[in-house]
Backbone atoms as SQL, in Angstrom:
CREATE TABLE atoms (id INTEGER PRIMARY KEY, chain TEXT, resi INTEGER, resn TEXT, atom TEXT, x REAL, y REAL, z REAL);
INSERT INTO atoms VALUES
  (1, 'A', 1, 'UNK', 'N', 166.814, 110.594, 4.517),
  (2, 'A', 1, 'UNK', 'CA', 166.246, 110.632, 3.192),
  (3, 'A', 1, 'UNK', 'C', 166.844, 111.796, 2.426),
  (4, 'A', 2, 'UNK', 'N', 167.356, 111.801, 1.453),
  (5, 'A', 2, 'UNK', 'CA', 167.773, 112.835, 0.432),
  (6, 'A', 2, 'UNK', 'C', 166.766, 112.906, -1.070),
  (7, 'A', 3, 'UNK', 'N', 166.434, 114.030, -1.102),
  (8, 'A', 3, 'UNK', 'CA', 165.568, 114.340, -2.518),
  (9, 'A', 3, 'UNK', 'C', 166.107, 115.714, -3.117),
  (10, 'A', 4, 'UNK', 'N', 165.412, 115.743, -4.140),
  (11, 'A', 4, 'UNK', 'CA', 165.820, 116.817, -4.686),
  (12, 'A', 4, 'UNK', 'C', 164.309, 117.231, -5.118),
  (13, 'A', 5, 'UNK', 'N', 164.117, 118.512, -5.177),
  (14, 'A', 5, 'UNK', 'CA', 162.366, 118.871, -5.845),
  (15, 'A', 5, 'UNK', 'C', 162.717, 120.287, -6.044),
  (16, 'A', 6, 'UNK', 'N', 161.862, 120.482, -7.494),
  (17, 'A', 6, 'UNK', 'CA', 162.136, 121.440, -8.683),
  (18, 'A', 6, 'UNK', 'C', 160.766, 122.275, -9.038),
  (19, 'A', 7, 'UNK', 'N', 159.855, 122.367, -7.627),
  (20, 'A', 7, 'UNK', 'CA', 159.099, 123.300, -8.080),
  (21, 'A', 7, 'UNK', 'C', 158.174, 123.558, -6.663),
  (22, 'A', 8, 'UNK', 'N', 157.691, 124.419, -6.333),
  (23, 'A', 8, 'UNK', 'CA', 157.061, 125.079, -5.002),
  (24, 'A', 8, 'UNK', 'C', 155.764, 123.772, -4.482),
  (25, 'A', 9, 'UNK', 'N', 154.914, 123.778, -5.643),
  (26, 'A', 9, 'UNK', 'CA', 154.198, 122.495, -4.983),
  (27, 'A', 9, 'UNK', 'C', 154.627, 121.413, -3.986),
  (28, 'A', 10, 'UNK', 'N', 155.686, 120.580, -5.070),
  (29, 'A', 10, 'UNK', 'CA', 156.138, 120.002, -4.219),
  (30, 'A', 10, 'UNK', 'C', 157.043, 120.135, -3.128),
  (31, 'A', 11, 'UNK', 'N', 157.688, 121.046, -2.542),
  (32, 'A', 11, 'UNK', 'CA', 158.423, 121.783, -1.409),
  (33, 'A', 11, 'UNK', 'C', 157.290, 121.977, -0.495),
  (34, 'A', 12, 'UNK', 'N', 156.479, 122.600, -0.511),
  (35, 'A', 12, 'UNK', 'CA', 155.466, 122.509, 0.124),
  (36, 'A', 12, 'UNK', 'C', 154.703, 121.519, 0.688),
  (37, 'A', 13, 'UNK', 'N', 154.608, 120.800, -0.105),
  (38, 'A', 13, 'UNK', 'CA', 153.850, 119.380, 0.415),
  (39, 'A', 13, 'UNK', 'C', 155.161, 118.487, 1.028),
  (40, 'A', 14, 'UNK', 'N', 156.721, 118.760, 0.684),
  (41, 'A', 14, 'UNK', 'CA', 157.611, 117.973, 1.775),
  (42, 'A', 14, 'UNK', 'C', 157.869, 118.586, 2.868),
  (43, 'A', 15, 'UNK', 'N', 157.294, 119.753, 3.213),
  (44, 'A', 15, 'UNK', 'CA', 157.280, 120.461, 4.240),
  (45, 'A', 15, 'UNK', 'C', 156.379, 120.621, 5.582),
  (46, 'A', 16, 'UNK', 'N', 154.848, 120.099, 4.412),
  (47, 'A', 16, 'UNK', 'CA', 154.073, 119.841, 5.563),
  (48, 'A', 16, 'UNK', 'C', 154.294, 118.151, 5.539),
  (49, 'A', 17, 'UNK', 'N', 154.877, 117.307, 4.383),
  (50, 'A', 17, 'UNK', 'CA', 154.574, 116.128, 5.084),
  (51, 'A', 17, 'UNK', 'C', 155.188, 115.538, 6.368),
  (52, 'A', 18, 'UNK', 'N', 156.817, 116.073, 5.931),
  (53, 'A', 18, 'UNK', 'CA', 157.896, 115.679, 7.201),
  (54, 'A', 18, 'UNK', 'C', 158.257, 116.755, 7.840),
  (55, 'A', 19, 'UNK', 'N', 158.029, 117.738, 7.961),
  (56, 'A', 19, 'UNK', 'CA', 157.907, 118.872, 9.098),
  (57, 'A', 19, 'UNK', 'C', 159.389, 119.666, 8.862),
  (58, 'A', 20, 'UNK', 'N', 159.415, 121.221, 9.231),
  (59, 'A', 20, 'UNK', 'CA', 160.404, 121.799, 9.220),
  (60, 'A', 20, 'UNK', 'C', 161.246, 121.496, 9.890),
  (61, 'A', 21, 'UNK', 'N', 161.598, 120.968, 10.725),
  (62, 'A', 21, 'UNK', 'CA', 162.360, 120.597, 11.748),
  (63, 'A', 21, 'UNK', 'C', 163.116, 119.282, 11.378),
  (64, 'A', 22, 'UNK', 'N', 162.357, 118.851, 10.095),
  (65, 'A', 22, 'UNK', 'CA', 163.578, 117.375, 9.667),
  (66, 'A', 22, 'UNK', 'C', 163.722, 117.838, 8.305),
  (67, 'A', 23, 'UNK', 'N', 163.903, 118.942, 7.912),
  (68, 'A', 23, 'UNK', 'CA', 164.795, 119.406, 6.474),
  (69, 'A', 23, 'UNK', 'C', 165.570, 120.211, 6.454),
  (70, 'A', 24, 'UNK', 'N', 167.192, 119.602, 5.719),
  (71, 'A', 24, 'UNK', 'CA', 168.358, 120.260, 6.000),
  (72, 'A', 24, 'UNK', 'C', 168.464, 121.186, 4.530),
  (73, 'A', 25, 'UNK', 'N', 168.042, 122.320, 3.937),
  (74, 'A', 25, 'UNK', 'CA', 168.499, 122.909, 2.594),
  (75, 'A', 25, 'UNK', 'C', 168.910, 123.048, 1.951),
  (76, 'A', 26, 'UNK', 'N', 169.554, 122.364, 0.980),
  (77, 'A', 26, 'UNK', 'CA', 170.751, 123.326, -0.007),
  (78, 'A', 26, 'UNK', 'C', 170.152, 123.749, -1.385),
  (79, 'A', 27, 'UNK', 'N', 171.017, 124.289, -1.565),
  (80, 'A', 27, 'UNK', 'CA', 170.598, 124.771, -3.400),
  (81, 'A', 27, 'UNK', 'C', 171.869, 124.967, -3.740),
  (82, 'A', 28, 'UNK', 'N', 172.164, 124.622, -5.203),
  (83, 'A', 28, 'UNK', 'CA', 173.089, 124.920, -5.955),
  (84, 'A', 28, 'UNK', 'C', 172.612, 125.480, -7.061),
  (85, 'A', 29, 'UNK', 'N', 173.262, 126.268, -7.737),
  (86, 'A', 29, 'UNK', 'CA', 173.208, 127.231, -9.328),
  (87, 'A', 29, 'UNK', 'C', 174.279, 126.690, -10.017),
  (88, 'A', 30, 'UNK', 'N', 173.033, 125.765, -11.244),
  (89, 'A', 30, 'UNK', 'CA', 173.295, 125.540, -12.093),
  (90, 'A', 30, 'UNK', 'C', 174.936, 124.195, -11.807),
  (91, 'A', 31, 'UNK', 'N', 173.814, 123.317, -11.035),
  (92, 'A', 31, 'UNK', 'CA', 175.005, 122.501, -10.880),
  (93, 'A', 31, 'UNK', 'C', 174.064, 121.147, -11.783),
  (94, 'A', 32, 'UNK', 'N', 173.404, 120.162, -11.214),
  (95, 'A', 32, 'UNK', 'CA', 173.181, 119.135, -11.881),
  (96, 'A', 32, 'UNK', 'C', 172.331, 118.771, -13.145),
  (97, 'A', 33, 'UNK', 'N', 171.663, 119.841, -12.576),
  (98, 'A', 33, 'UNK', 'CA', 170.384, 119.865, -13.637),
  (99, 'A', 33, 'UNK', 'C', 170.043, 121.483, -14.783),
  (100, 'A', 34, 'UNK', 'N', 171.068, 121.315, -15.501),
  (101, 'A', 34, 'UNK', 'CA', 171.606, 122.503, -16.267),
  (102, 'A', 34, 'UNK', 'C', 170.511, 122.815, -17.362),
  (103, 'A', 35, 'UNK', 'N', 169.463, 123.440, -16.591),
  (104, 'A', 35, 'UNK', 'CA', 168.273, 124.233, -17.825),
  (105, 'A', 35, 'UNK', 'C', 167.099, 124.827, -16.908),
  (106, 'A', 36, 'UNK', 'N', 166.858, 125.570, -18.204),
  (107, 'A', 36, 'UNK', 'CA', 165.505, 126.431, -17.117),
  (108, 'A', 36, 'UNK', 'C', 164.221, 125.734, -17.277),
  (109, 'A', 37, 'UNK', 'N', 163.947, 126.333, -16.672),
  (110, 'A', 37, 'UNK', 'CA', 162.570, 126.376, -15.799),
  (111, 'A', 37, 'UNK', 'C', 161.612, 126.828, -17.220),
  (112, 'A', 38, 'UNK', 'N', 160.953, 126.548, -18.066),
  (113, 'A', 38, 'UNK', 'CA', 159.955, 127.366, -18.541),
  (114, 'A', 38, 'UNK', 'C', 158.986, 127.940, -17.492),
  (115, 'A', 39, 'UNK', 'N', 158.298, 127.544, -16.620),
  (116, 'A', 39, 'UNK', 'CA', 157.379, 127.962, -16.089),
  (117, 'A', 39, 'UNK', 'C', 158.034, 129.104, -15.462),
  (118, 'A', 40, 'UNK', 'N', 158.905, 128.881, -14.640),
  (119, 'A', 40, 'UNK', 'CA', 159.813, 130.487, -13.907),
  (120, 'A', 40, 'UNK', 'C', 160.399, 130.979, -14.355),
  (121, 'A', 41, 'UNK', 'N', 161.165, 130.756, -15.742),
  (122, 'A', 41, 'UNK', 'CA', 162.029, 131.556, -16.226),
  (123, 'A', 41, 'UNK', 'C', 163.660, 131.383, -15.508),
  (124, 'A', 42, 'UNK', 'N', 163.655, 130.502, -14.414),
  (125, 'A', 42, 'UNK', 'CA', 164.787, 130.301, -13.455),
  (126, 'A', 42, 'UNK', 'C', 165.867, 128.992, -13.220),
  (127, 'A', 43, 'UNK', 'N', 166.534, 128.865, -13.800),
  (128, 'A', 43, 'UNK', 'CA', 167.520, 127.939, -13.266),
  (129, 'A', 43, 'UNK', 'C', 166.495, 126.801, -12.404),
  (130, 'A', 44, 'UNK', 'N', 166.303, 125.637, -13.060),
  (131, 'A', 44, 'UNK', 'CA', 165.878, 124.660, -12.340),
  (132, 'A', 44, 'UNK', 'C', 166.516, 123.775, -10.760),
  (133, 'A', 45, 'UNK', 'N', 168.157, 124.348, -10.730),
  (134, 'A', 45, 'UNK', 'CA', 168.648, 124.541, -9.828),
  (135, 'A', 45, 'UNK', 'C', 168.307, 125.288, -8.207),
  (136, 'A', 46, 'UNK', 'N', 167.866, 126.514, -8.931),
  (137, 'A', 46, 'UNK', 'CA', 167.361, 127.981, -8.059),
  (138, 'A', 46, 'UNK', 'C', 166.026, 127.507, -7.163),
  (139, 'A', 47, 'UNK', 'N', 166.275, 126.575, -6.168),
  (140, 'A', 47, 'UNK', 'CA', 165.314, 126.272, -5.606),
  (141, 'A', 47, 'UNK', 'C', 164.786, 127.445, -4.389),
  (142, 'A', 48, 'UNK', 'N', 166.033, 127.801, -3.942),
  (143, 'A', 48, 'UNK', 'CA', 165.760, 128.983, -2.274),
  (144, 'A', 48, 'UNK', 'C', 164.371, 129.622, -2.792),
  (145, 'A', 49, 'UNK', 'N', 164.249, 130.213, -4.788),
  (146, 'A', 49, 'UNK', 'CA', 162.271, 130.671, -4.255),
  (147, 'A', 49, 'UNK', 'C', 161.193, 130.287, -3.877),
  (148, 'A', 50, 'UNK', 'N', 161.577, 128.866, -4.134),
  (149, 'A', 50, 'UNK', 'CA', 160.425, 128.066, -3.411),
  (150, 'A', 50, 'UNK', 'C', 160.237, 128.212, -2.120),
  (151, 'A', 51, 'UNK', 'N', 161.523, 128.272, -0.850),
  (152, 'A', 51, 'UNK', 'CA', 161.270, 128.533, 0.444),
  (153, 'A', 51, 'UNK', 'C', 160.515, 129.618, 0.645),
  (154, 'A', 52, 'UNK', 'N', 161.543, 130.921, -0.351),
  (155, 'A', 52, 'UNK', 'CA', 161.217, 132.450, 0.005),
  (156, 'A', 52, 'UNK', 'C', 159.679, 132.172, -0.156),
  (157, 'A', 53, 'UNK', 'N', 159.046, 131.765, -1.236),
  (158, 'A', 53, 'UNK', 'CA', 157.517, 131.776, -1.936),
  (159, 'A', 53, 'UNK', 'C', 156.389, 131.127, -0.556),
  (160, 'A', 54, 'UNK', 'N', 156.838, 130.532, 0.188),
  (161, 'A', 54, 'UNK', 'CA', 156.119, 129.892, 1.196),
  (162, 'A', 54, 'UNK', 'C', 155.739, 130.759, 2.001),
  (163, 'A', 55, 'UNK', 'N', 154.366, 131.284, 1.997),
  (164, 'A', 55, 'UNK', 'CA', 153.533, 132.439, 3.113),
  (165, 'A', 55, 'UNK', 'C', 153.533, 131.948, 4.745),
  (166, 'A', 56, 'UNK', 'N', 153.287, 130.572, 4.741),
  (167, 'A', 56, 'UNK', 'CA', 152.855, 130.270, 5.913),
  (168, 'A', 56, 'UNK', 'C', 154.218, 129.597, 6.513),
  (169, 'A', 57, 'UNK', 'N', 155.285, 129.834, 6.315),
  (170, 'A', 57, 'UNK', 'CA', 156.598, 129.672, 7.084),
  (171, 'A', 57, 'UNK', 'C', 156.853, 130.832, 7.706),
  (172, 'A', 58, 'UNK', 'N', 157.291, 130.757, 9.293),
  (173, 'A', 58, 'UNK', 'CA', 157.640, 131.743, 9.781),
  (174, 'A', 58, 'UNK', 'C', 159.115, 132.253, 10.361),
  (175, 'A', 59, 'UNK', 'N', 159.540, 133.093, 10.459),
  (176, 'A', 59, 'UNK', 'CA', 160.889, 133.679, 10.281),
  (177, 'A', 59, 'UNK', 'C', 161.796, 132.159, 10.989),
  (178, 'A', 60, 'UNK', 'N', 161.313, 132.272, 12.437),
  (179, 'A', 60, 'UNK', 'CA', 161.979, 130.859, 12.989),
  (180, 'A', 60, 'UNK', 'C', 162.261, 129.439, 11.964),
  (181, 'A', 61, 'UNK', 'N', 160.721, 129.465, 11.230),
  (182, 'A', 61, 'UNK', 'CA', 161.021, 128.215, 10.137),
  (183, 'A', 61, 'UNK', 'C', 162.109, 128.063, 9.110),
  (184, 'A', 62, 'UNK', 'N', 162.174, 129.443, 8.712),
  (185, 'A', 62, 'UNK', 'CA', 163.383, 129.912, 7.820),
  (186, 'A', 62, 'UNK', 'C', 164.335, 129.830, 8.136),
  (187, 'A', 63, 'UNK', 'N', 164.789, 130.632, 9.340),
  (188, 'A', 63, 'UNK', 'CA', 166.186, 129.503, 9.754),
  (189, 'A', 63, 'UNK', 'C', 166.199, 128.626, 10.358),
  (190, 'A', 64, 'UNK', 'N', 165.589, 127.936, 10.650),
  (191, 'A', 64, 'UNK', 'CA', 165.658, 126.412, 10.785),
  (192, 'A', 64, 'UNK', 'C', 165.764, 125.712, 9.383),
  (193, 'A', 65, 'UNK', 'N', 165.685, 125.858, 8.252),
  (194, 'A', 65, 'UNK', 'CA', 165.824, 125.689, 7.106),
  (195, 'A', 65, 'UNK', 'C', 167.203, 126.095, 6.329),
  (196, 'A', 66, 'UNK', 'N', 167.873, 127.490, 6.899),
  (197, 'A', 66, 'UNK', 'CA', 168.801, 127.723, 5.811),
  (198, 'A', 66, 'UNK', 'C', 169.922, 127.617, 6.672),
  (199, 'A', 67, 'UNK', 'N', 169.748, 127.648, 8.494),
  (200, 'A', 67, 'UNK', 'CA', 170.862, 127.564, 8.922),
  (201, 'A', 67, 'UNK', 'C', 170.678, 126.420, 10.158),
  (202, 'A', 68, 'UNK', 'N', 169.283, 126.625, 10.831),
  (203, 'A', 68, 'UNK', 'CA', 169.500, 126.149, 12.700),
  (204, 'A', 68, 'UNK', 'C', 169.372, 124.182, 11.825),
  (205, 'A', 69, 'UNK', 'N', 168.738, 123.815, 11.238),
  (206, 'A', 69, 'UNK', 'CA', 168.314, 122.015, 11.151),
  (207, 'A', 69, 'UNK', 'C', 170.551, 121.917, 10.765),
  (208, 'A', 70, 'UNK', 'N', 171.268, 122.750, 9.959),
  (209, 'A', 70, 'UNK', 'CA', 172.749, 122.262, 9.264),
  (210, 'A', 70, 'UNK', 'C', 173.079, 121.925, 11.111),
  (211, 'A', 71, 'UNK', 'N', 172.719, 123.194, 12.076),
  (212, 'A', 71, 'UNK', 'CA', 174.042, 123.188, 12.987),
  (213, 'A', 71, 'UNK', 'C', 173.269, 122.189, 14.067),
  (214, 'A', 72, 'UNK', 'N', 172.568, 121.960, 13.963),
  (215, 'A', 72, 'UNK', 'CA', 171.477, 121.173, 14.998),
  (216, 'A', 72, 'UNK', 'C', 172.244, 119.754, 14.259),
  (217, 'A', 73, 'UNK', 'N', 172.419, 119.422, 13.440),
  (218, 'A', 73, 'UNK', 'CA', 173.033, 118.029, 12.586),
  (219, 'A', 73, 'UNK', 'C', 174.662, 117.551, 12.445),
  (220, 'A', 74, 'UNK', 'N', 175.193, 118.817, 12.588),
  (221, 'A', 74, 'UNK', 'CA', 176.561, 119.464, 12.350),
  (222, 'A', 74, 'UNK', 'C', 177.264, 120.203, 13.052),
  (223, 'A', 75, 'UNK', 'N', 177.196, 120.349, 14.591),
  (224, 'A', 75, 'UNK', 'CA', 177.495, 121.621, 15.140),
  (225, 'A', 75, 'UNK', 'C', 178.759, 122.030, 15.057),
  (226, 'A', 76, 'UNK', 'N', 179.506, 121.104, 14.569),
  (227, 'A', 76, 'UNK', 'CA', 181.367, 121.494, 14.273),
  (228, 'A', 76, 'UNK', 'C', 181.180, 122.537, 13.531),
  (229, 'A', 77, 'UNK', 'N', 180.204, 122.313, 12.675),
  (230, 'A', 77, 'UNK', 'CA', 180.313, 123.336, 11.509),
  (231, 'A', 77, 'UNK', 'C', 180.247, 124.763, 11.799),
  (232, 'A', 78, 'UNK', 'N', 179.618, 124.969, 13.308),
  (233, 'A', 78, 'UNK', 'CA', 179.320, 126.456, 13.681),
  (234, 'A', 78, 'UNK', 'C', 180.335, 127.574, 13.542),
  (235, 'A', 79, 'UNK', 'N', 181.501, 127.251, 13.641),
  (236, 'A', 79, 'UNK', 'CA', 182.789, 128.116, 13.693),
  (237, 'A', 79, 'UNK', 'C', 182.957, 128.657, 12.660),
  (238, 'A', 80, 'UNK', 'N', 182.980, 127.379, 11.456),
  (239, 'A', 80, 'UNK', 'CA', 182.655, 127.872, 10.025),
  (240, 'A', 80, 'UNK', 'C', 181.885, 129.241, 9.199),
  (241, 'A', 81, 'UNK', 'N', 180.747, 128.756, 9.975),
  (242, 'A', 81, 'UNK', 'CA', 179.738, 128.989, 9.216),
  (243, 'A', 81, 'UNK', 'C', 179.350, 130.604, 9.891),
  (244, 'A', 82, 'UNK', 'N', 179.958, 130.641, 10.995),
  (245, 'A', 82, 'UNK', 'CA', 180.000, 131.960, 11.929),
  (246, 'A', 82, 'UNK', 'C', 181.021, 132.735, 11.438),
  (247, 'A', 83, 'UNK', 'N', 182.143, 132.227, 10.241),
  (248, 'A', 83, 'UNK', 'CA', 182.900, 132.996, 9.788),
  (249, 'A', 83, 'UNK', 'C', 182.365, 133.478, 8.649),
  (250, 'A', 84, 'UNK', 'N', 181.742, 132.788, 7.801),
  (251, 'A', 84, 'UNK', 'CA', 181.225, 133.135, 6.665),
  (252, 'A', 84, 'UNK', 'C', 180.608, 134.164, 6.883),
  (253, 'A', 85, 'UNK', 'N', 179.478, 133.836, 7.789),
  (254, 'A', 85, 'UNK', 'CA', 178.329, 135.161, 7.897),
  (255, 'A', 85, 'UNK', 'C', 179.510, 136.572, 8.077),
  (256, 'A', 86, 'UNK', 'N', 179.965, 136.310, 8.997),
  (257, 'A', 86, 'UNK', 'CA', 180.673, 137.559, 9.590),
  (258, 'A', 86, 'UNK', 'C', 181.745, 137.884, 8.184),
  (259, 'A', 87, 'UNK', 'N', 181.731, 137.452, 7.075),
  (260, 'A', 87, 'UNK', 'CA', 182.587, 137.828, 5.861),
  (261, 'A', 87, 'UNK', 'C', 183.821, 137.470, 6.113),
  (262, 'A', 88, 'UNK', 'N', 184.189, 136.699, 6.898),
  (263, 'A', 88, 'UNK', 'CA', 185.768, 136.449, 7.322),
  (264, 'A', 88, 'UNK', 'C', 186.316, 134.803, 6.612),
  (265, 'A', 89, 'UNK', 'N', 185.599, 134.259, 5.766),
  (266, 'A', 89, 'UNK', 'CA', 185.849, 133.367, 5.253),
  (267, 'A', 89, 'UNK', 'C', 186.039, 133.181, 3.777);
């Protein structure tokens, strides 16, 4: 399933509906949906505050969200993505 959602409510409620463990993350700035947010003041794009904003996610959930669900789906990608972190990419 692929969605896109543009505000913390609903992130939240796709989080408890289909569980952390079956959502892969991305966010882009200011790619499809080019305008702000009145309510945040933020790039309707700028989704990652919605994760950050979530109290009851815990550190493990978080990366399982921004990195462990990509390499758990993708593991080629690890080499990659082990370069990036490390600034070598």
């Amino acid at each position: 399933m692929y969605t896109e959602i543009y505000n913390q409510a609903a992130t939240e409620f796709m989080l408890k509906t289909i569980g952390v463990d079956n959502v892969l993350f991305a966010s882009e700035m200011i790619g499809g949906v080019q305008a702000i947010d009145p309510d945040t003041g933020r790039w309707y794009d700028d989704t990652k505050p919605y994760i950050d904003g979530i109290d009851w996610l815990t550190e493990d959930d978080r990366y399982k969200l921004f990195h462990g669900n990509v390499l758990r789906a993708y593991p080629r990608a690890k080499p990659y993505i082990e370069k990036i972190e490390a600034g070598k990419a």
